[in-house]
C-alpha positions in Angstrom: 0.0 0.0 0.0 1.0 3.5 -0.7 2.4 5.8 2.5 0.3 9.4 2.4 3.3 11.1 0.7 3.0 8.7 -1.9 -0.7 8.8 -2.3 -0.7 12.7 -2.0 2.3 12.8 -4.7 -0.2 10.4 -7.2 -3.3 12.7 -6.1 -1.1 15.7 -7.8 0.6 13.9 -10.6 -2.8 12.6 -12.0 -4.3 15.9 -11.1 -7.2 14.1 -8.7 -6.3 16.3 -6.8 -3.8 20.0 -7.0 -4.0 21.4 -9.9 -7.0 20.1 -11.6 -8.4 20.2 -14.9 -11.6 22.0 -14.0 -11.2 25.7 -14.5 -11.9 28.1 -12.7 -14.4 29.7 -14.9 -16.0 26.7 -14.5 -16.6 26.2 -10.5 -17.2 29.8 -10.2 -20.3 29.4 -12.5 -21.5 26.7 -10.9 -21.2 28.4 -7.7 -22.9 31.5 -8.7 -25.6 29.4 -10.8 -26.5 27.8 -7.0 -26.3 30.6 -5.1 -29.0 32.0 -8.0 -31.4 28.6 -6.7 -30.7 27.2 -10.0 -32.2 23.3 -8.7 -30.0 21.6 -11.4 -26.9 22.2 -9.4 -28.3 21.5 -6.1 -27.9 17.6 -7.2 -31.5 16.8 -5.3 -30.6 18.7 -2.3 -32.8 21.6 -0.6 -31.0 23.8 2.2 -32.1 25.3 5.1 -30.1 28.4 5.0 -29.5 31.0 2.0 -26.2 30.3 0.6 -24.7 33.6 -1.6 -21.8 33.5 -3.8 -19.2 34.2 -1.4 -20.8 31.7 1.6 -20.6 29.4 -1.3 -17.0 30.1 -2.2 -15.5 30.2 0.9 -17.0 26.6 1.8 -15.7 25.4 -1.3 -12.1 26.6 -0.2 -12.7 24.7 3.2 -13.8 21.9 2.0 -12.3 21.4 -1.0 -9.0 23.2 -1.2 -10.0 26.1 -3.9 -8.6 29.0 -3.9 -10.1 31.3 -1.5 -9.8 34.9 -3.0 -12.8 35.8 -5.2 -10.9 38.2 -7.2 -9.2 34.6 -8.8 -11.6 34.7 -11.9 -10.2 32.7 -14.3 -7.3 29.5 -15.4 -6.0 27.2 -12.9 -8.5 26.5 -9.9 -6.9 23.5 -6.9 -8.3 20.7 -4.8 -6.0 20.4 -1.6 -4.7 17.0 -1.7 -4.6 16.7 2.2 -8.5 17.3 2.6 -8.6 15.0 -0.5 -6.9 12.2 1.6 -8.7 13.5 5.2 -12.0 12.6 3.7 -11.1 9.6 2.5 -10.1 8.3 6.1 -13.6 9.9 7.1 -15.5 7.7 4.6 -13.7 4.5 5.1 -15.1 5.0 8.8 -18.3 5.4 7.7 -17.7 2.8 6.0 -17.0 0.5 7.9 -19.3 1.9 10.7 -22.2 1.0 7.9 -20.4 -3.0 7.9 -20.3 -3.3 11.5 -24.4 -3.6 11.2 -26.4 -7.1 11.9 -26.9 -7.7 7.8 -25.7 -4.3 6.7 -27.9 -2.9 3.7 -25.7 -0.6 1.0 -27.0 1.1 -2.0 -23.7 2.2 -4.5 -24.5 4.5 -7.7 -22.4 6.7 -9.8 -23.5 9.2 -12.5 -19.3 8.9 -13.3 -19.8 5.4 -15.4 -16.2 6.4 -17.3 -14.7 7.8 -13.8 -15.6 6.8 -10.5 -17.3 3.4 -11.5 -13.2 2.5 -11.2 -13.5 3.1 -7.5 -17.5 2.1 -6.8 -17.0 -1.5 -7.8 -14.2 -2.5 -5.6 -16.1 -0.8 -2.8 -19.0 -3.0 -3.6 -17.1 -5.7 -4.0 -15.3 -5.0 -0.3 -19.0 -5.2 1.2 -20.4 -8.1 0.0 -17.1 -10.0 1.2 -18.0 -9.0 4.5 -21.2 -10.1 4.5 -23.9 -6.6 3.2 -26.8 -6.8 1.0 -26.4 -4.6 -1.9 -29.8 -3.4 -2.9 -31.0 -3.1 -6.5 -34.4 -1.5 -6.1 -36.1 -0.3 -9.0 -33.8 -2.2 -11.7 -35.1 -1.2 -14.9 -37.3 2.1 -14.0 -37.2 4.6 -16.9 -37.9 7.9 -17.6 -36.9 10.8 -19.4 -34.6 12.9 -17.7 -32.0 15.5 -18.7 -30.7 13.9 -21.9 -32.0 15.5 -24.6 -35.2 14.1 -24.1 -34.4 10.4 -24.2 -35.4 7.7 -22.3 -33.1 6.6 -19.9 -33.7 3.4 -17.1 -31.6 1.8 -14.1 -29.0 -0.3 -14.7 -27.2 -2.5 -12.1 -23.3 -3.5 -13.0 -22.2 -5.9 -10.3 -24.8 -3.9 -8.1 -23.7 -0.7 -8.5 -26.2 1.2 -10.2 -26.0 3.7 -13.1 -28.4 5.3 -15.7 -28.1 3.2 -19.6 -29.3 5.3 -22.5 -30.0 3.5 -25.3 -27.4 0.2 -24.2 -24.6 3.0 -23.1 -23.9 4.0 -19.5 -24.3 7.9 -19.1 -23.2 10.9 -16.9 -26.1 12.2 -15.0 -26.8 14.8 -12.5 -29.7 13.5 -11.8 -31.9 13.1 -8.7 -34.8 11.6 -10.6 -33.5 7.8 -10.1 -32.1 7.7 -6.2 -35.4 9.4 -5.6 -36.9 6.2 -7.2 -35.1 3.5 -5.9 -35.9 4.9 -2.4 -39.3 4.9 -3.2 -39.4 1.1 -3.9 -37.4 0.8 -1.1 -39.8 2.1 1.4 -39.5 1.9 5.0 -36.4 -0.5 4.8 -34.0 2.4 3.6 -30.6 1.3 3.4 -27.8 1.8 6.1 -25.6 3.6 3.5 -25.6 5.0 0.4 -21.9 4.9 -1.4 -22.8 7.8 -4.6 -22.1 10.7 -6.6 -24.2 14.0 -8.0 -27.8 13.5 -7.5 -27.7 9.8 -6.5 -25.9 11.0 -3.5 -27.8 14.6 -2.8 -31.2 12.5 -3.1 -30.3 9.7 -0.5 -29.1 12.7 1.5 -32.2 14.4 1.0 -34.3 11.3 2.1 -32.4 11.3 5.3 -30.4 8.4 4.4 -26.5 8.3 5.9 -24.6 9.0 2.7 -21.2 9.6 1.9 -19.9 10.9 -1.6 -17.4 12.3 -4.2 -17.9 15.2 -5.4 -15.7 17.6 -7.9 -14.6 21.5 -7.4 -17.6 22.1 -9.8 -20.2 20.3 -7.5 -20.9 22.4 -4.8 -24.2 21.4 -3.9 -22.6 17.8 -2.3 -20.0 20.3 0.0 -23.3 22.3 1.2 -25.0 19.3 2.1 -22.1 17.8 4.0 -21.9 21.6 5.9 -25.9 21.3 6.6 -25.6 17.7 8.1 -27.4 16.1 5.1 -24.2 13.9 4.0 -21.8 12.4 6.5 -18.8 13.4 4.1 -17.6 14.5 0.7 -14.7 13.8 -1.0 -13.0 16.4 -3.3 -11.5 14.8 -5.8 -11.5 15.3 -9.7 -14.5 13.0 -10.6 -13.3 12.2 -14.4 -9.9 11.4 -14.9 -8.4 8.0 -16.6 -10.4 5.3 -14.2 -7.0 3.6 -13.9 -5.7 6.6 -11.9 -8.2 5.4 -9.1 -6.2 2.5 -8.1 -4.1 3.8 -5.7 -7.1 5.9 -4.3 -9.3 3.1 -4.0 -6.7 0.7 -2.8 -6.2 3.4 0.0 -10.4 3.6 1.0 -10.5 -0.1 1.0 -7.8 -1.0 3.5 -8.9 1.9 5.4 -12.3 0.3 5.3 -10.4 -3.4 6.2 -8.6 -1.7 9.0 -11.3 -0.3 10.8 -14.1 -3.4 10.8 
């Protein structure tokens, strides 16, 4: 396994993490199209208090690492590696808080099927070895969400569940399908939801414990974590080369190992 240094050096070199590939430009629009109540980039989430452009910029530099001076409009924007790693140790002991159950219940789903499905699966994998029920609830649902119109349905891969379009696994920001899935689900909610964009800001919404990823340009996931709707958020960049995760993942899962 990788010491910190080294997985804080791999964090920067792969740009999960430092100097990352979403611009500044970027993350400031996002946080100003929030602040503005724009519901698309709340990821499912409502908050109780108002959150204006600075509140939501100097959270982001908190939480995530980026840089803290509002006058910084454009080019290179940063996700602090250390609060990159921090987190991680903070959801492996959610983790592994979830496993320690009598017949733990988890619910994975990624909206990041060319990303962060690299690091859902072994995490799936890691609780079914130690004895969870992964849930599948509403397997095959469709509806027509934000893609252009199409219709788009749950998909389960090794029980991690995604949105297909048309035989293809798609990036979503959707809410629409965790919403769904905890419908079917009822009054037996899971113990934890493992997810991303809406699939996580949904099951945080429900009142379901939920930890996430979330990029520099997803703020809506850091406000929820700062209200008390998610136990914990982890900045990272959400789409690099899926083999970057490795090290990343390797680190969560014997964090995880270590703590049941």
């Amino acid at each position: 396994m990788l010491s910190r240094d080294a997985l804080r050096e791999h964090l920067i070199h792969t740009r999960i993490a430092g100097d990352v590939a979403t611009s500044r430009e970027n993350n400031l629009d996002h946080y100003s199209s929030l602040a503005n109540g724009d519901p698309y980039y709340a990821l499912g989430l409502t908050f109780e208090q108002p959150w204006s452009f600075r509140d939501i910029l100097e959270l982001m530099a908190k939480s995530a690492g980026v840089v803290a001076d509002p006058r910084h409009r454009s080019g290179q924007d940063t996700i602090d590696p250390e609060r990159t790693i921090a987190a991680l140790d903070a959801m492996a002991g959610r983790i592994a808080a979830a496993l320690s159950r009598e017949r733990p219940r988890l619910l994975f789903a990624t909206g990041h099927p060319t990303g962060l499905l690299a690091v859902h699966l072994p995490l799936a994998r890691l609780a079914a070895e130690h004895g969870a029920t992964l849930l599948t609830p509403a397997e095959g649902w469709s509806y027509t969400g934000s893609g252009f119109g199409r219709l788009r349905r749950v998909r389960y891969l090794y029980e991690v569940a995604m949105l297909d379009d048309r035989g293809g696994f798609v990036h979503t920001h959707d809410a629409a399908p965790m919403e769904r899935m905890l419908e079917e689900l009822g009054d037996e909610p899971p113990d934890l939801v493992v997810a991303d964009h809406g699939w996580a800001g949904a099951a945080g919404e429900a009142g379901v414990p939920t930890v996430a990823f979330a990029d520099s340009n997803d703020p809506g996931l850091f406000l929820g974590e700062a209200e008390g709707k998610i136990d914990v958020v982890v900045p990272l960049d959400d789409n690099v080369l899926p083999r970057y995760y490795a090290p990343l993942t390797e680190w969560l899962v014997t964090g995880v190992s270590r703590a049941l």
